[in-house]
N, C-alpha and C positions, 0 to 999 in steps of 0.2 A: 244829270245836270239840271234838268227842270226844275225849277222851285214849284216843293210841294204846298199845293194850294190850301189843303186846308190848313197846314202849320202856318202858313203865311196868313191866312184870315183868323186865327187863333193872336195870332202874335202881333195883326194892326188894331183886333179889338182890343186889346190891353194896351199896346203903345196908345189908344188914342181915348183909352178909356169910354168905351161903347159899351159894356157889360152890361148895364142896363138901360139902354137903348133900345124901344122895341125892335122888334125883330126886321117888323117890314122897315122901318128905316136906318136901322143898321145894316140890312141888305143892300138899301141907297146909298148910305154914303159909304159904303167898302165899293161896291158899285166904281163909284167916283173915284175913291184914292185908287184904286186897282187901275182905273184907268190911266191917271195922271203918274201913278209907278211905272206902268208899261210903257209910258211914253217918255219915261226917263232912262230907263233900261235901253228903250231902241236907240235913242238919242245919244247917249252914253258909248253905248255898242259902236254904230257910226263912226264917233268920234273916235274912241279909240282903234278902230282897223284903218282908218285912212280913207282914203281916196280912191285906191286900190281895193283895198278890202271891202267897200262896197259897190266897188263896181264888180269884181266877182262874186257878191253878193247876190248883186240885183240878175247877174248871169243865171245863178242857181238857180232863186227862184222861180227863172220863166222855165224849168224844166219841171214844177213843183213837183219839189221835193220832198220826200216824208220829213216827220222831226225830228229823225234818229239823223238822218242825213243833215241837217241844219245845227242840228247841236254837236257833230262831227265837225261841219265846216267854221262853227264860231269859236271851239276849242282850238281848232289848227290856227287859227289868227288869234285867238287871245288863250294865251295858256293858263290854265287855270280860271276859265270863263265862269264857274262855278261859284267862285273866290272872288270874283270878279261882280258878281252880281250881287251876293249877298253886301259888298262893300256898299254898294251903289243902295240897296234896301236900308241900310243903317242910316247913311247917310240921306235920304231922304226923310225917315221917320224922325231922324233928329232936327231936320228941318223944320219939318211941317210942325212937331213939338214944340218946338221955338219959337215958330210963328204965333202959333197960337194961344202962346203967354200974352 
């Protein structure tokens, strides 16, 4: 289920047209979108489990848990959490695309 990270940084240098963006500042601003993705992703997530689903969320956690275990717990509350994520990837690259017309 994890989004694989280098296909994900392959595929925001192209959605955002970085190719020839030096490196070290291409590391910066994937840096940045990487961040503001994961914090759509957690946000997102949240939203859709409920109230409930993070509060047995936040239960799990305090036992840390590995990420085999986390990625069991967010597929049992959102099925097809996979499907679910890459939605949420689209939908932001199409975003920030947008924006930045």
């Amino acid at each position: 289920m994890a989004l694989d990270q280098e296909a994900l940084k392959k595929e925001l240098i192209e959605a955002f047209h970085l190719e020839d963006v030096p490196e070290d500042k291409q590391e910066m601003l994937l840096a940045k979108i990487g961040e503001s993705l994961m914090k759509r992703i957690f946000l997102e997530t949240m939203e859709k489990m409920g109230d409930d689903g993070v509060k047995e969320y936040e239960a799990l956690l305090e036992k840390e848990p590995t990420q085999e275990t986390i990625e069991v717990f967010l597929e049992s509350k959102i099925p097809g959490y996979n499907i679910f994520i890459r939605g949420v990837v689209t939908k932001f690259k199409e975003e920030m695309v947008e924006g930045a017309k």
